[in-house]
ZAMARGU-4260 file (C-alpha; in steps of 0.2 Angstrom, whole numbers, plus 5000, padded with zeros to 4 digits):
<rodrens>
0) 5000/5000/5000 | 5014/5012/5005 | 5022/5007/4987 | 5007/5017/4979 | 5003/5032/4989
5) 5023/5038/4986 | 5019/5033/4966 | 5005/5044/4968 | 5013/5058/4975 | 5025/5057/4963
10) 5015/5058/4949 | 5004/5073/4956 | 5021/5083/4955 | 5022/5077/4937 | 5005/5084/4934
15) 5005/5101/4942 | 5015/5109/4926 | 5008/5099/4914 | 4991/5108/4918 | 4997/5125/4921
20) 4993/5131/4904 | 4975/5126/4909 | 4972/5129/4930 | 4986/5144/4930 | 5004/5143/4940
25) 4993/5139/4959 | 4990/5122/4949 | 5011/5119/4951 | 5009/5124/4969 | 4993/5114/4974
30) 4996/5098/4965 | 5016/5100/4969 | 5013/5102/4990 | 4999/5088/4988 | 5011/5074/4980
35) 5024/5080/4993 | 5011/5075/5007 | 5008/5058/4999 | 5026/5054/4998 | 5028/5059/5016
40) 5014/5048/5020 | 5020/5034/5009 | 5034/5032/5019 | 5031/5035/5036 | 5017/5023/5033
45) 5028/5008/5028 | 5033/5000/5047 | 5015/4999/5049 | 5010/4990/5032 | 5024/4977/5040
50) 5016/4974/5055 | 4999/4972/5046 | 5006/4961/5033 | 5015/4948/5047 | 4998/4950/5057
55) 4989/4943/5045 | 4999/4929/5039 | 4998/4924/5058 | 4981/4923/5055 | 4980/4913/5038
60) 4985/4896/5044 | 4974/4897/5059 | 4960/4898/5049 | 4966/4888/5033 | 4969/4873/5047
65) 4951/4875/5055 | 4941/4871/5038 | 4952/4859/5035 | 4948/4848/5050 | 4930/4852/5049
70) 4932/4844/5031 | 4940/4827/5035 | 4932/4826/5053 | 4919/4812/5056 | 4900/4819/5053
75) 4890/4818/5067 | 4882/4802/5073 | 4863/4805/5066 | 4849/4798/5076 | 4834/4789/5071
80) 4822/4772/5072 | 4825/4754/5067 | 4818/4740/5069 | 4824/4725/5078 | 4813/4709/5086
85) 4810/4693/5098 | 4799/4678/5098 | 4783/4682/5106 | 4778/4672/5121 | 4792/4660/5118
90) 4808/4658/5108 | 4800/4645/5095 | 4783/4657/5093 | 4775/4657/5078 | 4773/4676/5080
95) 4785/4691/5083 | 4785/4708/5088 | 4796/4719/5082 | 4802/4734/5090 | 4804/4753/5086
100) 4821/4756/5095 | 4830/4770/5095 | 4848/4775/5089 | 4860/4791/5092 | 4866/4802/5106
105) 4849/4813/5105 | 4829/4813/5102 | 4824/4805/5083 | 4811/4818/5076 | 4796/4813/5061
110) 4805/4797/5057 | 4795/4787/5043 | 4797/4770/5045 | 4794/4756/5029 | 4796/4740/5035
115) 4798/4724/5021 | 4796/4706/5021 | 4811/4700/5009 | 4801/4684/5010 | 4786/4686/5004
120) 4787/4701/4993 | 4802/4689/4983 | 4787/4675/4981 | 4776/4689/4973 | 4791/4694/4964
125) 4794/4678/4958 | 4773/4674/4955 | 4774/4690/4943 | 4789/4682/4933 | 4779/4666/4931
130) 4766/4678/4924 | 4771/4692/4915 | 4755/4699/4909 | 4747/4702/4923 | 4753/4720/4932
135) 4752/4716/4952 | 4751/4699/4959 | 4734/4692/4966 | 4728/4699/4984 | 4735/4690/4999
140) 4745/4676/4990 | 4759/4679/5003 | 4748/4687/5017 | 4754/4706/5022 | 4772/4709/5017
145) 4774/4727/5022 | 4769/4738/5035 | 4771/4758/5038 | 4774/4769/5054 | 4776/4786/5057
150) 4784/4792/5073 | 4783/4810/5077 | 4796/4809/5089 | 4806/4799/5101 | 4820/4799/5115
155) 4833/4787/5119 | 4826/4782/5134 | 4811/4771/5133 | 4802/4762/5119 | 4796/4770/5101
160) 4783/4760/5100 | 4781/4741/5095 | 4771/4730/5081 | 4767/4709/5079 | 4772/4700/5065
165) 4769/4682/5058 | 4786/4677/5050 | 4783/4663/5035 | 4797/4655/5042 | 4804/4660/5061
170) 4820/4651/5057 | 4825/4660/5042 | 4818/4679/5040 | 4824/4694/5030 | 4819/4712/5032
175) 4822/4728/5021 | 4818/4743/5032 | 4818/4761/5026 | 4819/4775/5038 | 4818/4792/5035
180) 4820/4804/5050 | 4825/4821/5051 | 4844/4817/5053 | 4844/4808/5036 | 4838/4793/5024
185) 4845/4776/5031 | 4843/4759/5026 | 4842/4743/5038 | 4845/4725/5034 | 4840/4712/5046
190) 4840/4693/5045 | 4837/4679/5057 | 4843/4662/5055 | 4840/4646/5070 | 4857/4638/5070
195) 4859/4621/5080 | 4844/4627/5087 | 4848/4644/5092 | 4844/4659/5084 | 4856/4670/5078
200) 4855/4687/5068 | 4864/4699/5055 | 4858/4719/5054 | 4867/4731/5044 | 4859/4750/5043
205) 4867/4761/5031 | 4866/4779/5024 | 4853/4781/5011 | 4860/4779/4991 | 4860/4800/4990
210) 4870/4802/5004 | 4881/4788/4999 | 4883/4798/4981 | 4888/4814/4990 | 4901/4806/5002
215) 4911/4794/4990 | 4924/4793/5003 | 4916/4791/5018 | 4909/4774/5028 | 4890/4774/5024
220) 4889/4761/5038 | 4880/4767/5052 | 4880/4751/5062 | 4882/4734/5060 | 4881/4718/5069
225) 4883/4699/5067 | 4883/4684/5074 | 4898/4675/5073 | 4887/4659/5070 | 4873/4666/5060
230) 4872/4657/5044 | 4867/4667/5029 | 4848/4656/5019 | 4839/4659/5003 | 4823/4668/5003
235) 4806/4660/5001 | 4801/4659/4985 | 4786/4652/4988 | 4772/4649/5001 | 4776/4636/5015
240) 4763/4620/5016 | 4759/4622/5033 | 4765/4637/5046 | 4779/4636/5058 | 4783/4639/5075
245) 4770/4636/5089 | 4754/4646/5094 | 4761/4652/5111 | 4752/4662/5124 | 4761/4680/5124
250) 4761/4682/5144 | 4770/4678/5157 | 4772/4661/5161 | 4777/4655/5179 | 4789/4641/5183
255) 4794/4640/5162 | 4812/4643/5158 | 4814/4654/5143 | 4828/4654/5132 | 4832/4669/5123
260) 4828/4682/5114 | 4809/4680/5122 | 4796/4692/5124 | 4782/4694/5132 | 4766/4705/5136
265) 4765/4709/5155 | 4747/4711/5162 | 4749/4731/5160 | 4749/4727/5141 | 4768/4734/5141
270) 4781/4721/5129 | 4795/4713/5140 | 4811/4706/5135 | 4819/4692/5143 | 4836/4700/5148
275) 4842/4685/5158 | 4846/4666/5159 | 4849/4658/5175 | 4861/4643/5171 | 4863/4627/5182
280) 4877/4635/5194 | 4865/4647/5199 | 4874/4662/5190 | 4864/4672/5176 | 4870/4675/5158
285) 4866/4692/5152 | 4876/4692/5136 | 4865/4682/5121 | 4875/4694/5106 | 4865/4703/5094
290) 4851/4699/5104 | 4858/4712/5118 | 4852/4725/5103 | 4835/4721/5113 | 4839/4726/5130
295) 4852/4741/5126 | 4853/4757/5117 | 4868/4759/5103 | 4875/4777/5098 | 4876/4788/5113
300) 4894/4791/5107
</rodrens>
């Protein structure tokens, strides 16, 4: 800046006789005395362009290194609704319910929730390839495959809600669920195979296919979780002859022994999860896996 007040002075000096013939022998004068005062300025005003000029370089890489980290920093963990589910009355019941449960470290807000039977909508899938012409497949040939729930809001603490469901096969299920809540579009996975005659599951939740297109290089796995035993089957392609597992009564039943993941309605009409096993040297296991997923919240931090 000092630079080009002095170059301005000078040239006003330059000036003041080239315009005499015009403004009159004052213009020498004025315009000679005003370049004179810019020079003066100009130089006296170079120390304090210095000091400027290192301030502010102090202050570049401050700010360039802040942006930078807010760039390649993780995102913040979101928070939303899944669904994930227990043998009701029993752990070889013929009917489920499947629970809203929350994940992330604050509340979920208008979550939209699409839950889908793999199972039966692949044997309408496959009934409309065997018959091309026709545009949907008949009414009830696999029974409900879907369901919807909108959840206006929900906290960690305590349950989001709840619903039953009649698996074609309780040994071997497969869910799609899509959630859509203010924090972002996710997509669920959630399978459930009986292995040696224990259950065992496999649930992935990812960011939605927009957000995965925006953010090529980051994880779009929110959470996952698998058995180590789980065992990955087909899915039905067509209806079973006859229904499997047991019509069990969903309440509480005294002196039975349940085996988990189990659930049952208490007499207050809320759903209770079995959360522990008493084994014969009188010690209690509370660790059953991915079925913990039903006692705990996941995402705080």
């Amino acid at each position: 800046m000092s630079k080009t007040v002095i170059a301005f002075g000078i040239g006003s000096i330059l000036v003041g006789p080239m315009l005499a013939q015009y403004l009159g022998p004052f213009s020498i004068v004025g315009f000679g005395l005003f370049g004179v005062a810019l020079i003066i300025y100009g130089i006296t005003a170079k120390d304090e362009d210095a000091n400027d000029a290192s301030f502010f370089a102090t202050l570049r890489p401050i700010r360039s290194a802040a942006v930078t980290e807010l760039a390649v920093g993780a995102p913040p963990k979101p928070s939303f609704l899944f669904v994930f589910g227990s043998p009701l009355g029993d752990n070889d019941s013929a009917s489920w319910v499947m629970l809203l449960k929350h994940y992330g470290p604050g509340p979920a807000y208008n979550c939209d929730i699409g839950f889908s039977d793999d199972d039966r909508k692949n044997i309408e899938h496959e009934w409309l390839v065997r018959h091309p012409h026709s545009p949907y497949p008949p009414p009830g040939l696999a029974g409900e495959s879907q369901k919807h729930i909108h959840i206006a809001e929900a906290s960690p603490e305590g349950a989001a809600g709840s619903f039953t469901w009649n698996p074609l096969d309780p040994n071997s299920q497969h869910y799609t669920v899509s959630i859509s809540c203010r924090d972002g579009v996710f997509v669920e996975k959630w399978e459930v195979t009986r292995v040696d005659g224990v259950l065992r599951s496999r649930i992935t939740i990812e960011h939605g296919p927009q957000w995965i297109k925006n953010n090529p290089h980051l994880e779009p796995v929110v959470f996952r979780y698998e058995d180590p035993e789980f065992v990955r089957t087909a899915l039905a392609a067509e209806m079973p002859e006859a229904s499997k597992g047991k019509a069990v009564h969903p309440g509480w039943k005294p002196l039975h022994r349940f085996d988990v993941p189990a659930a049952i309605i208490d007499p207050n009409g809320n759903v209770q999860v079995i959360s522990g096993v008493k084994l014969p040297d009188g010690s209690t296991q509370t660790d059953f896996g991915s079925w913990n997923i039903l006692m705990r919240h996941f995402g705080d931090s």
